[in-house]
C-alpha positions as CSV (number, residue, x, y, z in Angstrom):
1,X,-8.7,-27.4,3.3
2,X,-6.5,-25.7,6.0
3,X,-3.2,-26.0,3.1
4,X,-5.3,-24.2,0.5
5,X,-6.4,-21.3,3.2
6,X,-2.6,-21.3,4.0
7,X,-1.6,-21.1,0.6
8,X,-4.1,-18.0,-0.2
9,X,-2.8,-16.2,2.7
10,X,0.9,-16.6,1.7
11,X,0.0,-16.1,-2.1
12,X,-2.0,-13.1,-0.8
13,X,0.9,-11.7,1.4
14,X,3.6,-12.3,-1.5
15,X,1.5,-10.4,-4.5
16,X,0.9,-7.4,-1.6
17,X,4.5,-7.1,-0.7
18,X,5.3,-7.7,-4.3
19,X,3.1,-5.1,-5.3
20,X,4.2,-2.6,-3.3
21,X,7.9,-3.1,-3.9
22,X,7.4,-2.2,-7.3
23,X,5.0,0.4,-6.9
24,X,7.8,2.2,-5.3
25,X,10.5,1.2,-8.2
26,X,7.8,1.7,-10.9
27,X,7.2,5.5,-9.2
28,X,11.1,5.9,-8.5
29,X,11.9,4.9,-12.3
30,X,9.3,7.0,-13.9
31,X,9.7,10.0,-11.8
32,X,13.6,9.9,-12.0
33,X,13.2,10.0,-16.2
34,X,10.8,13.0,-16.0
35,X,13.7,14.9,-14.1
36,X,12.7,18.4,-13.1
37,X,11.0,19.5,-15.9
38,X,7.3,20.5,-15.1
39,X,6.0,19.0,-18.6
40,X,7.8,15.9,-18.2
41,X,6.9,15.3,-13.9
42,X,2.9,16.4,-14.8
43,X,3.2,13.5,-17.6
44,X,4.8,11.2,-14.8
45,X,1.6,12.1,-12.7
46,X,-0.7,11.2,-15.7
47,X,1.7,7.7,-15.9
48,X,1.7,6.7,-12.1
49,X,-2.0,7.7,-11.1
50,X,-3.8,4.5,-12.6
51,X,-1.2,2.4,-11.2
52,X,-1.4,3.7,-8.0
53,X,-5.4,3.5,-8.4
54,X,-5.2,-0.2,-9.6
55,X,-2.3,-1.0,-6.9
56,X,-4.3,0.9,-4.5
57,X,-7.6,-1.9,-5.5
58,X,-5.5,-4.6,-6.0
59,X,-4.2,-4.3,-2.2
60,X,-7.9,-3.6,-0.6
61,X,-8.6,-7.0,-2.3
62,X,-5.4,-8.6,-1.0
63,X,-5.7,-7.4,2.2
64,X,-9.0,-9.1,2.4
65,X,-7.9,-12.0,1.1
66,X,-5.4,-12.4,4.0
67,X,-7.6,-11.1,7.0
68,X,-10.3,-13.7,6.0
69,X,-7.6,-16.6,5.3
70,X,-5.4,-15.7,8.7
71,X,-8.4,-15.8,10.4
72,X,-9.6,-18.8,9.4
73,X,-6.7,-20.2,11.0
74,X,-6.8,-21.1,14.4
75,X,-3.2,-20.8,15.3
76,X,-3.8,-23.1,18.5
77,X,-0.9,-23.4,20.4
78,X,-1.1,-26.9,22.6
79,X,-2.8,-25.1,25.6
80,X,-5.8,-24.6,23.3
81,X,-4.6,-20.6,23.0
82,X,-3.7,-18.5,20.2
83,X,0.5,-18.4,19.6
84,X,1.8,-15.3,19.7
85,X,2.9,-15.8,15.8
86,X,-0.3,-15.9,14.6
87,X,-1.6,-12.9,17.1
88,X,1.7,-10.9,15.5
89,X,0.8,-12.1,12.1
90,X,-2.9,-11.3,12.9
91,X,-2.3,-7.2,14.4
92,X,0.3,-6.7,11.4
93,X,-2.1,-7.9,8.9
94,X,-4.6,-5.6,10.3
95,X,-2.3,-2.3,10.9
96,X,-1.3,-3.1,7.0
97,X,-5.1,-3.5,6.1
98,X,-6.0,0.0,7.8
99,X,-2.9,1.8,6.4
100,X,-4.2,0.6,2.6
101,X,-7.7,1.4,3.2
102,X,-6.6,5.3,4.5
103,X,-4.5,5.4,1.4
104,X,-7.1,4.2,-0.8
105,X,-10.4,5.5,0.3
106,X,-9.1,8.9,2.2
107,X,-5.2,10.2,0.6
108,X,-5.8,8.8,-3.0
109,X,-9.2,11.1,-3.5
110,X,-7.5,14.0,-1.5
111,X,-4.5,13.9,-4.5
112,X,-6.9,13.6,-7.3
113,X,-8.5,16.2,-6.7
114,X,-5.7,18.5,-5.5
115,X,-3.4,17.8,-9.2
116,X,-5.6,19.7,-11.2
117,X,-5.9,23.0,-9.0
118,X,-1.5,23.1,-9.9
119,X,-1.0,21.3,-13.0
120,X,-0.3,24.1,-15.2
121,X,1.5,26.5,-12.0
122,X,4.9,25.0,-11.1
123,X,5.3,27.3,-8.4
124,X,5.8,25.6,-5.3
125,X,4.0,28.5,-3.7
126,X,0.4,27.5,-5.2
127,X,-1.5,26.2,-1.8
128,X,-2.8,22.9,-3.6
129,X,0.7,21.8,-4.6
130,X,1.9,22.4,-0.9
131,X,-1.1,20.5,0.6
132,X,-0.7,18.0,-2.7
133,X,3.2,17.6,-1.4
134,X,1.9,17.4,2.2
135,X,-0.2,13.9,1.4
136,X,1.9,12.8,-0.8
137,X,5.2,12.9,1.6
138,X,2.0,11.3,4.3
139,X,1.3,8.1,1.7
140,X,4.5,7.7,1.3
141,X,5.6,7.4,4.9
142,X,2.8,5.3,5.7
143,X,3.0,3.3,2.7
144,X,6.4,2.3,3.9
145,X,5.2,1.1,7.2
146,X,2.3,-0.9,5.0
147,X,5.2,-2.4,3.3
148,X,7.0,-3.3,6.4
149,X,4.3,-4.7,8.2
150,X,3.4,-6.9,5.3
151,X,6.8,-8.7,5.6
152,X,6.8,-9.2,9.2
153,X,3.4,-10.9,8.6
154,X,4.9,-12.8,5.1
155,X,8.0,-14.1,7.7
156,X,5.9,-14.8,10.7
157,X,3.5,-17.6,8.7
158,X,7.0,-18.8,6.9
C-alpha cells in the first residue's frame, strides 16, 4: 500500500511541475505569435484563459492529491521522529498548495473580470488594464515560486 501512496505522490508532483512548465511555454509561445498587435494579444487572452482555468483545476486537484499521499507517509526517521526530508517535502508541498489555491480561487476571478472593462481600449492608461497588469505580473511571480517549490518537493521524495 505504502508504494502505491508513494507513487501517487510522485505521479502527482511530476504532472504539477509538468503542468506548470508548459503553462509558462504554452503562454510564452502564444503570446510571442500575437506580437504587439492589440487584435492578435486580446485573441491570445481568449486562447490562454481556459488553459489557465483548466491548469489552474488540474493543480488544486494535484495539490490534493500530494498533501493527502505525503501525509500518509510517516517519514519516521529511526528515533520514531519525522526526517527533515519529509518535513521539507511536507512545508514546500503546502507553500505550493496555498500559492495555487490564491491563484485559483482569488487572482484568476480578479483577471476575468478585469479583461473585459479594456478589451476594446489598448491604452495602457485605462485603470483596469493597469490593475489587470498589476495581478498578472503578481501570478506570475508567485507562480514561479509554486513552480520552484514543487521541484524541491519532486527532489526531496527522489
Amino acid at each position: 500500500m505504502l508504494k502505491f501512496v508513494r507513487a501517487i505522490r510522485g505521479l502527482s508532483l511530476a504532472i504539477w511541475l509538468g503542468g506548470s512548465v508548459m503553462t509558462f511555454i504554452t503562454a510564452y509561445y502564444v503570446f510571442g505569435v500575437a506580437g504587439n498587435d492589440p487584435a492578435r494579444h486580446n485573441l491570445a487572452g481568449d486562447i490562454m484563459g481556459p488553459i489557465l482555468h483548466f491548469g489552474g483545476v488540474m493543480k488544486l486537484v494535484l495539490a490534493t492529491l500530494a498533501l493527502a499521499a505525503h501525509g500518509m507517509l510517516r517519514g519516521d526517521g529511526p528515533d520514531g521522529r519525522s526526517t527533515s526530508a519529509h518535513k521539507t517535502t511536507y512545508i514546500t508541498l503546502a507553500l505550493a498548495a496555498l500559492i495555487a489555491c490564491f491563484v485559483v480561487l482569488y487572482i484568476e476571478p480578479k483577471l476575468v473580470e478585469l479583461r473585459p472593462q479594456f478589451m476594446n481600449d489598448s491604452s495602457k492608461d485605462n485603470p483596469a488594464h493597469q490593475q489587470f497588469a498589476m495581478w498578472h505580473g503578481v501570478s506570475m511571480g508567485i507562480t514561479s515560486l509554486e513552480t520552484l517549490l514543487i521541484a524541491v518537493a519532486l527532489v526531496c521524495v527522489l
